[in-house]
ZABA-451177 format. One line per 3 residues: their letters; for each residue x, y, z of C-alpha. Coordinates in nm, 2 decimals, always signed. Example, Ala and Ser with C-alpha at 12.3 -4.5 7.8 and 13.67 -1.06 7.14 Angstrom:
2
AS> +1.23 -0.45 +0.78; +1.37 -0.11 +0.71
***
This chain:
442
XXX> -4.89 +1.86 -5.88; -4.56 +2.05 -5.91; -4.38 +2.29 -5.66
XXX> -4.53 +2.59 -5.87; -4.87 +2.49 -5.82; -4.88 +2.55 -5.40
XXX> -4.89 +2.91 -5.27; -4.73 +2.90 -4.90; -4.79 +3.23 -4.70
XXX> -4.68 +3.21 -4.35; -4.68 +3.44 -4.03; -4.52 +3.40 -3.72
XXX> -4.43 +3.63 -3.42; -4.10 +3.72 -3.59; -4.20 +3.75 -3.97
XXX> -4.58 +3.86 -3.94; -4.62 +3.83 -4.37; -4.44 +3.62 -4.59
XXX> -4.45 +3.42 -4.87; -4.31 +3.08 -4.86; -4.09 +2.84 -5.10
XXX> -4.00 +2.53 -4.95; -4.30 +2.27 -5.06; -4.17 +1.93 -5.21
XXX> -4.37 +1.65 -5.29; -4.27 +1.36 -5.06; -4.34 +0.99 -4.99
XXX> -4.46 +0.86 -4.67; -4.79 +0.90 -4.50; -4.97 +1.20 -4.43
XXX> -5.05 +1.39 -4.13; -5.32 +1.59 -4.27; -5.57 +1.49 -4.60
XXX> -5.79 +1.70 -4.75; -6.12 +1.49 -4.84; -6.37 +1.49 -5.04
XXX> -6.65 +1.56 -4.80; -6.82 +1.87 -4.83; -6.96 +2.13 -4.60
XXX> -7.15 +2.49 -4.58; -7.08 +2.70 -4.80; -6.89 +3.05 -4.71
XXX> -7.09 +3.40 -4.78; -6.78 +3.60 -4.67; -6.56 +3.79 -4.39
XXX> -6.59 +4.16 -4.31; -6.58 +4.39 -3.98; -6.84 +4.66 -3.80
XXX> -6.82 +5.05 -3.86; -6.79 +5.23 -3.56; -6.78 +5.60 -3.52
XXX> -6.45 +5.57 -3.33; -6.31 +5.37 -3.60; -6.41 +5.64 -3.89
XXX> -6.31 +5.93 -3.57; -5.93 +5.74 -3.56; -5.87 +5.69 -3.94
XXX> -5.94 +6.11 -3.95; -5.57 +6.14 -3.80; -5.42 +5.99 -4.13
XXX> -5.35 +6.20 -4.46; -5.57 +6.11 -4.73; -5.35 +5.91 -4.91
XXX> -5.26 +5.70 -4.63; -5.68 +5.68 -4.50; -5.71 +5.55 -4.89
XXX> -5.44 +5.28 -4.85; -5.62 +5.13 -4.52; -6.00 +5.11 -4.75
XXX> -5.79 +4.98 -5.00; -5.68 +4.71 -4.79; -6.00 +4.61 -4.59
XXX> -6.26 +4.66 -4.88; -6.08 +4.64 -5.20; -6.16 +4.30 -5.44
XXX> -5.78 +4.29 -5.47; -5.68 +4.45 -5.12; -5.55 +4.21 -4.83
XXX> -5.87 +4.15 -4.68; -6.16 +4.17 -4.96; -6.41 +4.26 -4.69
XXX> -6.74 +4.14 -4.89; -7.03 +4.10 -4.54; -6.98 +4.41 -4.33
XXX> -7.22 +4.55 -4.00; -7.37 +4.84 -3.86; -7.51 +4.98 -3.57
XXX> -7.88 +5.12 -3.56; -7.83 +5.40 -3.34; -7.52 +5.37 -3.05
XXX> -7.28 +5.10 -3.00; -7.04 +5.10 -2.75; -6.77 +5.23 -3.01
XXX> -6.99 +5.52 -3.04; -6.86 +5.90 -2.98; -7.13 +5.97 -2.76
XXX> -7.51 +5.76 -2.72; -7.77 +5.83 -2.94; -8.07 +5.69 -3.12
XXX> -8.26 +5.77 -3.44; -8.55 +5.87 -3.26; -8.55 +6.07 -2.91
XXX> -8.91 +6.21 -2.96; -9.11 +6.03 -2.61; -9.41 +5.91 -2.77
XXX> -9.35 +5.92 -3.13; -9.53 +5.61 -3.20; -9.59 +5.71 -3.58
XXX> -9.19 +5.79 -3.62; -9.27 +6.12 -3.74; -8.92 +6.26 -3.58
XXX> -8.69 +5.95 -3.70; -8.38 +6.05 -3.88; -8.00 +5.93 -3.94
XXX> -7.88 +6.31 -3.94; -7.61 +6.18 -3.71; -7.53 +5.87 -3.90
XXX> -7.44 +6.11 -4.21; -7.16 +6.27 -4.02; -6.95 +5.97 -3.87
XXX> -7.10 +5.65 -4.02; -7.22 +5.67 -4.38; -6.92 +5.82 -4.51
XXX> -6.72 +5.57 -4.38; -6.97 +5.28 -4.56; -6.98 +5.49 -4.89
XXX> -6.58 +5.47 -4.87; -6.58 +5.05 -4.87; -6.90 +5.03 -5.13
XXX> -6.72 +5.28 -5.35; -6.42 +4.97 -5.35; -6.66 +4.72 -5.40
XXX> -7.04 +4.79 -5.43; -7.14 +4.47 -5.33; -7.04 +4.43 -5.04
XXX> -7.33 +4.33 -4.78; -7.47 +4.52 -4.47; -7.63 +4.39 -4.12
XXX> -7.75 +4.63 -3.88; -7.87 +4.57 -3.49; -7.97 +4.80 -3.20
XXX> -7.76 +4.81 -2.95; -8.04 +4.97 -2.77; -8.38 +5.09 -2.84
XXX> -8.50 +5.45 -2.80; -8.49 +5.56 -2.43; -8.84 +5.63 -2.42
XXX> -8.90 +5.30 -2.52; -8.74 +5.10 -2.25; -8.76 +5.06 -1.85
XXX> -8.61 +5.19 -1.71; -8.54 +5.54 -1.92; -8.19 +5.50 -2.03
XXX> -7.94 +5.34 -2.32; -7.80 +5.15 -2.08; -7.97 +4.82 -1.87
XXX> -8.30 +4.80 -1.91; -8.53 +4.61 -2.12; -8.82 +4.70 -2.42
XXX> -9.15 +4.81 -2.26; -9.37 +4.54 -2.34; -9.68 +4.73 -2.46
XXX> -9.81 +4.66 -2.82; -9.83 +5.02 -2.91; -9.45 +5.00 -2.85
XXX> -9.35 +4.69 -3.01; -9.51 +4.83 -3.28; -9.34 +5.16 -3.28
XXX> -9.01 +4.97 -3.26; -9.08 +4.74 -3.58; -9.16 +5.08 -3.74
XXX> -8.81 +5.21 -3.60; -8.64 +4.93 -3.82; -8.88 +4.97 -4.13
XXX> -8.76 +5.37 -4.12; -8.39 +5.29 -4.05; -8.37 +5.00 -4.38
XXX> -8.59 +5.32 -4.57; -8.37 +5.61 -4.49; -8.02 +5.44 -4.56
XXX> -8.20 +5.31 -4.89; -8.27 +5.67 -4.95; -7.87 +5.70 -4.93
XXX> -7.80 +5.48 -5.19; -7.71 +5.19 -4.91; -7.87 +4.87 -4.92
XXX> -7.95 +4.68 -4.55; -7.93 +4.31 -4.66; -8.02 +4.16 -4.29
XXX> -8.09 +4.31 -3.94; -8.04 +4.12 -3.61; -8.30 +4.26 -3.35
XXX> -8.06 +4.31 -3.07; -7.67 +4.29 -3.01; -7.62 +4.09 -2.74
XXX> -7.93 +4.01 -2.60; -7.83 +3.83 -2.29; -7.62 +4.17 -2.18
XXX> -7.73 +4.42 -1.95; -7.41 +4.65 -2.00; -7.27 +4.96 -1.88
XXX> -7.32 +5.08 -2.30; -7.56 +5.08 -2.46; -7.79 +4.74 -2.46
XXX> -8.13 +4.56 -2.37; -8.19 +4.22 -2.23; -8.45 +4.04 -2.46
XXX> -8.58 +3.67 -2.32; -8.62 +3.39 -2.60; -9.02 +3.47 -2.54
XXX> -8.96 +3.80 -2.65; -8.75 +3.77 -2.99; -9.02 +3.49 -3.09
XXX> -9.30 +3.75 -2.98; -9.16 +4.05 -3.16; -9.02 +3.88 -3.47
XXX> -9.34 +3.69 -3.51; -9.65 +3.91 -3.43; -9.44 +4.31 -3.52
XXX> -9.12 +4.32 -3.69; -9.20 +4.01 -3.94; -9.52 +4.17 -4.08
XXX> -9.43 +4.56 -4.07; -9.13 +4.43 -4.35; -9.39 +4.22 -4.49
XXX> -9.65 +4.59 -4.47; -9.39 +4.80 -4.57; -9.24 +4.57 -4.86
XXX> -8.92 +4.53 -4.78; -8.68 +4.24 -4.89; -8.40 +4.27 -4.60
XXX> -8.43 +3.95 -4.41; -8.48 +3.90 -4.03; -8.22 +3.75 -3.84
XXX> -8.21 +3.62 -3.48; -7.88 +3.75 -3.34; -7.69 +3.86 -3.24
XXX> -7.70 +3.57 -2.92; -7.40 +3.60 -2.68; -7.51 +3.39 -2.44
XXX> -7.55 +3.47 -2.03; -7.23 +3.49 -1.84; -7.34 +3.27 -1.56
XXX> -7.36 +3.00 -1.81; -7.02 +2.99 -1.97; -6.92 +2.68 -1.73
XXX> -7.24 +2.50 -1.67; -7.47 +2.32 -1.97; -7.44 +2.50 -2.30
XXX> -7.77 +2.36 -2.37; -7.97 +2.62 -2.15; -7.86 +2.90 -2.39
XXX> -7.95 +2.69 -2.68; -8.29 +2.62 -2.54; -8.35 +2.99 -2.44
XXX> -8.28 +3.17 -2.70; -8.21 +2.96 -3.09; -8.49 +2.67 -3.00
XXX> -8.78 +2.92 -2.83; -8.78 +3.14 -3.12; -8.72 +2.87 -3.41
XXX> -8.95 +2.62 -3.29; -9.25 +2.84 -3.32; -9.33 +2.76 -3.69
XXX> -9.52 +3.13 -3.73; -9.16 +3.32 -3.62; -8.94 +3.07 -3.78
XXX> -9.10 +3.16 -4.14; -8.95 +3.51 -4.11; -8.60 +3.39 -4.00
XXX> -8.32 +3.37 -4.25; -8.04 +3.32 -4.06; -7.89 +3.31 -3.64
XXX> -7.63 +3.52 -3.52; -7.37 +3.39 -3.23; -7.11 +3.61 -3.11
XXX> -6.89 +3.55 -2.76; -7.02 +3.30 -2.55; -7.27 +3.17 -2.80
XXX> -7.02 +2.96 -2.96; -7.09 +2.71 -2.67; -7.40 +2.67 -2.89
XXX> -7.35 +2.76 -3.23; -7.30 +2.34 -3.29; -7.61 +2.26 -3.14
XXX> -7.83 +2.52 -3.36; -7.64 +2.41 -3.66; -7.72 +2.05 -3.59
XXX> -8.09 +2.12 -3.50; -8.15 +2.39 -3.80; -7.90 +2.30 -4.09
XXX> -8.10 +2.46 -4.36; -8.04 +2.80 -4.18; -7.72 +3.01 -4.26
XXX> -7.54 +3.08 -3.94; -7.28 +3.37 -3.91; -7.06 +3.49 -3.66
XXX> -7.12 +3.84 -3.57; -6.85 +4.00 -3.39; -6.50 +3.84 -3.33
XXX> -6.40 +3.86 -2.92; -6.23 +4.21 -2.85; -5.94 +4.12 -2.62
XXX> -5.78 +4.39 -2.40; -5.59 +4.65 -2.65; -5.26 +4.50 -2.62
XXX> -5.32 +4.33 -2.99; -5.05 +4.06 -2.84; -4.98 +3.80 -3.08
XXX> -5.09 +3.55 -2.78; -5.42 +3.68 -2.87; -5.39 +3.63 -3.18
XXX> -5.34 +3.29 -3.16; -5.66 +3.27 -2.99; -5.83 +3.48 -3.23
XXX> -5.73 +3.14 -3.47; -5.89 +2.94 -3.27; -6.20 +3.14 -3.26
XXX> -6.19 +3.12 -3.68; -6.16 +2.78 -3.68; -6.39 +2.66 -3.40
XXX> -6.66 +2.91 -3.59; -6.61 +2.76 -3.94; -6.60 +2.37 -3.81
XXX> -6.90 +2.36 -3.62; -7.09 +2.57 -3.92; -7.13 +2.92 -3.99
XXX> -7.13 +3.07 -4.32; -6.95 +3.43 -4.21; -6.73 +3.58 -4.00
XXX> -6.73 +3.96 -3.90; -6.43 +4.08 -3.75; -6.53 +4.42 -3.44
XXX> -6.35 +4.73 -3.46; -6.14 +4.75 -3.78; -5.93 +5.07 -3.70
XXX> -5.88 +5.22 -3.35; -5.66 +5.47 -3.19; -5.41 +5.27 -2.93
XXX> -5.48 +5.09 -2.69; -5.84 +5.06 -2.82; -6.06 +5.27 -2.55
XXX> -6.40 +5.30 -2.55; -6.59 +5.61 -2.44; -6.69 +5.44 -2.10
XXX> -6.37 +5.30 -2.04; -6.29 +4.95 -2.16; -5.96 +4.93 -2.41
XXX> -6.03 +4.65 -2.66; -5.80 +4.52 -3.04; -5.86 +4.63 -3.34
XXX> -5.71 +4.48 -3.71; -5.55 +4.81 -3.77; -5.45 +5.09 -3.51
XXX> -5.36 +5.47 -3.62; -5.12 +5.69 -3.39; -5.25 +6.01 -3.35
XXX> -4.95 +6.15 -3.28; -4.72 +5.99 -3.55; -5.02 +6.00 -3.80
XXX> -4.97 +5.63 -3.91; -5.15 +5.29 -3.95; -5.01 +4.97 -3.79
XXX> -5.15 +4.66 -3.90; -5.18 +4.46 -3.57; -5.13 +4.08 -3.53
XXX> -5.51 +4.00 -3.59; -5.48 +4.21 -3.89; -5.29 +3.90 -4.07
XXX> -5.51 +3.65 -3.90; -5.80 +3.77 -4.10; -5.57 +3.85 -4.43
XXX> -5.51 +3.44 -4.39; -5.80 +3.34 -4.42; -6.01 +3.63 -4.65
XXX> -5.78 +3.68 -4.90; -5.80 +3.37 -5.03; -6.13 +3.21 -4.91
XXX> -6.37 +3.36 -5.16; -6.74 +3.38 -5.14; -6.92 +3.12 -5.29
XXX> -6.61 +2.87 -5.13; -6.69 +2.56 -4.95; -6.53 +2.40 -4.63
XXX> -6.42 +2.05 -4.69; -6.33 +1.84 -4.43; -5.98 +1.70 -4.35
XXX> -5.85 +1.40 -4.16; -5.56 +1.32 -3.93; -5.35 +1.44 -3.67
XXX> -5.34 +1.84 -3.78; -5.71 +1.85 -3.81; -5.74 +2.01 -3.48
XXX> -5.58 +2.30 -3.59; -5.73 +2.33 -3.90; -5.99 +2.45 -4.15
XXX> -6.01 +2.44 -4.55; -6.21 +2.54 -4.82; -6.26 +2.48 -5.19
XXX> -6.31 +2.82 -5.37; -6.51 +2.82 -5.67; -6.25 +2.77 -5.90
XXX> -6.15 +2.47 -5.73; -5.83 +2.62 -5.58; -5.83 +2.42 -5.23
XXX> -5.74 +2.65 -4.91; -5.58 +2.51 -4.63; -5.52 +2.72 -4.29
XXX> -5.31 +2.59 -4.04; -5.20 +2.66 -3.68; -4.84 +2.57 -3.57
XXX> -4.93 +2.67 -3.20; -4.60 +2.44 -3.10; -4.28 +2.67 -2.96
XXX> -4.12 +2.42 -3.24; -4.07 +2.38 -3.60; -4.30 +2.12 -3.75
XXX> -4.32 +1.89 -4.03; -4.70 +1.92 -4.18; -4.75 +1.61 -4.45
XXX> -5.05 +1.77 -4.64; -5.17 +1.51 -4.87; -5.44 +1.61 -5.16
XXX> -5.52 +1.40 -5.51; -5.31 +1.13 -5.42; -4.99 +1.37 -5.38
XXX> -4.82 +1.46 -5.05; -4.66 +1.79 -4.97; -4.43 +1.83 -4.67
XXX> -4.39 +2.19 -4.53; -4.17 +2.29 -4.21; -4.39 +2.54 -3.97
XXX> -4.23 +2.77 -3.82; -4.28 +2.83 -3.42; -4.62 +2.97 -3.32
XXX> -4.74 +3.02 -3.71; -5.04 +3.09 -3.90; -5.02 +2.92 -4.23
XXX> -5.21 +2.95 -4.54; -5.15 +2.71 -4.83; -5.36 +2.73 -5.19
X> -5.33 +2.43 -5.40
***
C-alpha cells in the first residue's frame, strides 16, 4: 500500500483539525496490528435535541444556523449524525418543565398533545431529517406526568404503582410515537426512563429493576403490540446508582440489565439496553451475558462548561471504552449551547458547538472534533476489528463497508510518538503529536 492510500487527520491542543502527510511504509516490528478478528457491528453516532440547544442556535443568522445543521446532520458534513434522541416531555435542557399531558386523571389521554414540542423541538428535528431523512430517533421520559407520580412533582419521586396508571402511561408512549408520526417523524426506539437510578433536582423518576420488567412486560409491551406499532422497546437509559461507582459493578448489573432480561415474557419485547454515566461499569457484563442484543450509549458525560481540551481527552476515553466492551452507538448530549453551558436549574455542562449571543457566532469546541474523528469516517454498517499490541489501550478501529479500515488513536503522552501501524503485511510509521486525537483510513 502506497503513501496515497492512508488518510492521516490529526488534532491536538495547538492544531484542533488537520490533515496529515508524513506516513511511510517502514521495516521493523509493529506496535499496533489491525487483525482480522471481528466484532459488533456500528449503527451510528448522533446527539439529543434540547430546547436550549434549538433556543441558542436562534442567536445566529440563518446562514450561519444552516452551516452548524450542515455540519452535524449532513451525509457529507463533519459529523454525519445518522442515530439522534429526544425527550418525551422535559429534560433538564428544557426552557421550562412540562409534559404532554397535565390533565390529573386522564387515564384515556383525551388531553395529550405535543403543542409545545412544535414550537422548540420539532423544528429543530425537521431541520437534521431535511439533511438526511434517515436519520433515526429514540425518545425517553425524563419524567412522567405529575399527576402520575408520588410525590406530585417533575422532580424526585417515583410512578404510582396502580394498574390504572401503568396503563395510562403505556398509553402516554403509544400517543407520543402517534402524534410525532402524524408530523411526518418516525420514533424508531423509546427507552422508558432517562436515568433511572436518579432522583434529581430536574426532571426524573427512580424506577427499580422490578419495575421496568413489570411495566415493559405486562403494559408498555402489549399497548405497542394493541396499538400496532413497530418502534421497538428498549431498556435504558441505565446510569447506574451513585453509591455504587466504587464498590461491585455487578449490583447494578444484577438490578437493573439481568432483573428485566431474565424474565423470558419482558425480554421478548426488548431490542436493545441503554447505558449512559455510571452504567459503563456494566455495559461489559450485559454485553457478555446478552450478545445478541444491540447495546448503545445514550448520552456522552457532560463535564462542567469549560469544554477544556483535558476533557476532551477523557471524552476519548469514554468513545473507546464504549465501543471495546460493545455497543453499537454512541449519542453525544447537548449539541449546541450558549457558554458556559447552563441549565435552567443551575448546573453549566459542554456542548460540541457553543454560540455567543453576543458576538452571534458558532465555536466548535474541543469535543466537537472528538466526535468528527470518529463519525466522519466510521460509517453505519462498519464493524470494529480488534487490534493487538502495545497502542491497543488507546485504541479502537473499524472496517466500513467498503473495506476502508479506521483506526483512532490517542497520543495522551506530553511527547511525540512513533505509532508502527501494521495492516496486510505492511507497516506504516506515523509521529503523534503531544496530547493528539488521530484518525487514520487505510
Amino acid at each position: 500500500m502506497n503513501d496515497k492510500q492512508i488518510q492521516w487527520i490529526s488534532s491536538s491542543r495547538q492544531t484542533y483539525w488537520s490533515e496529515k502527510q508524513s506516513v511511510r511504509a517502514v521495516d521493523g516490528s509493529p506496535n499496533l496490528t489491525l487483525t482480522d478478528l471481528k466484532q459488533q457491528i456500528f449503527e451510528g453516532f448522533g446527539g439529543c435535541f434540547n430546547e436550549l440547544g434549538m433556543a441558542a442556535l436562534q442567536h445566529l443568522p440563518e446562514a450561519d444556523r444552516n452551516k452548524v445543521y450542515d455540519a452535524l446532520f449532513s451525509p457529507d458534513g463533519d459529523c454525519k449524525f445518522t442515530i439522534c434522541r429526544l425527550p418525551i416531555g422535559a429534560s433538564d435542557y428544557a426552557l421550562e418543565w412540562y409534559s404532554h399531558n397535565e390533565v390529573d386523571g386522564d387515564y384515556e389521554m383525551e388531553y395529550f398533545n405535543i403543542e409545545r414540542d412544535r414550537k422548540y423541538l420539532i423544528p429543530y428535528i425537521k431541520e437534521a431529517l431535511k439533511r438526511n431523512p434517515d436519520i433515526k430517533l429514540f425518545a425517553s421520559p425524563w419524567s412522567p406526568p405529575t399527576w402520575m407520580k408520588f410525590p406530585k412533582a417533575y422532580n424526585y419521586g417515583t410512578l404510582r404503582w396502580e394498574p390504572k396508571v401503568l396503563e395510562a402511561y403505556a398509553l402516554y408512549f403509544v400517543k407520543f410515537v402517534e402524534a410525532y408520526a402524524q408530523e411526518g417523524i418516525r420514533i424508531d426506539q423509546v427507552h422508558v426512563q432517562n436515568e433511572v437510578a436518579a432522583d434529581q433536582k430536574f426532571p426524573s423518576c427512580l424506577w427499580t429493576g422490578e419495575q421496568l420488567r413489570e411495566f415493559i412486560r405486562d403494559y408498555l409491551g402489549p399497548a405497542f403490540e394493541k396499538h400496532g406499532l413497530d418502534t421497538e422497546i428498549w431498556l435504558g437509559t441505565i446510569n447506574g446508582r451513585v453509591e455504587k461507582l466504587f464498590t461491585e459493578s455487578s449490583e447494578d448489573y444484577n438490578s437493573y440489565a439481568n432483573t428485566v432480561l431474565s424474565d423470558p415474557e419482558a425480554y421478548k419485547y426488548v431490542k436493545g439496553v441503554g447505558y449512559q454515566w455510571a452504567g459503563k461499569y456494566v455495559v461489559q457484563q450485559t454485553v457478555q451475558s446478552y450478545p445478541e442484543l444491540r447495546y448503545m450509549q445514550t448520552e456522552n458525560e457532560c463535564g462542567d462548561g469549560k469544554n477544556t481540551w483535558e476533557y476532551a481527552q477523557y471524552v476519548h476515553s469514554l468513545f473507546r471504552h464504549y465501543f471495546v466492551n460493545g455497543v453499537n452507538s454512541y449519542v453525544y448530549w447537548n449539541m449546541v449551547l450558549e457558554p458556559k453551558g447552563p441549565s435552567t436549574w443551575g448546573w453549566e455542562q459542554n456542548s460540541m458547538i457553543t454560540v455567543d449571543p453576543a458576538s452571534t457566532q458558532a465555536t466548535n469546541n474541543p469535543e466537537f472534533y472528538v466526535m468528527k474523528h470518529f463519525s466522519h469516517f466510521v460509517e453505519t454498517g462498519a464493524v470494529r476489528i480488534e487490534t493487538k499490541g502495545p497502542w491497543t489501550g488507546n485504541t479502537v478501529a473499524f472496517e466500513n463497508p467498503d473495506g476502508s479500515k479506521v483506526v483512532v488513536v490517542a497520543n495522551p503522552s506530553k511527547e511525540v510518538q512513533e505509532l508502527r501501524l501494521a495492516d496486510g503485511g505492511v507497516t506504516h510509521q506515523l509521529l503523534l503529536e503531544p496530547e493528539s486525537f488521530n484518525t487514520i483510513v487505510l
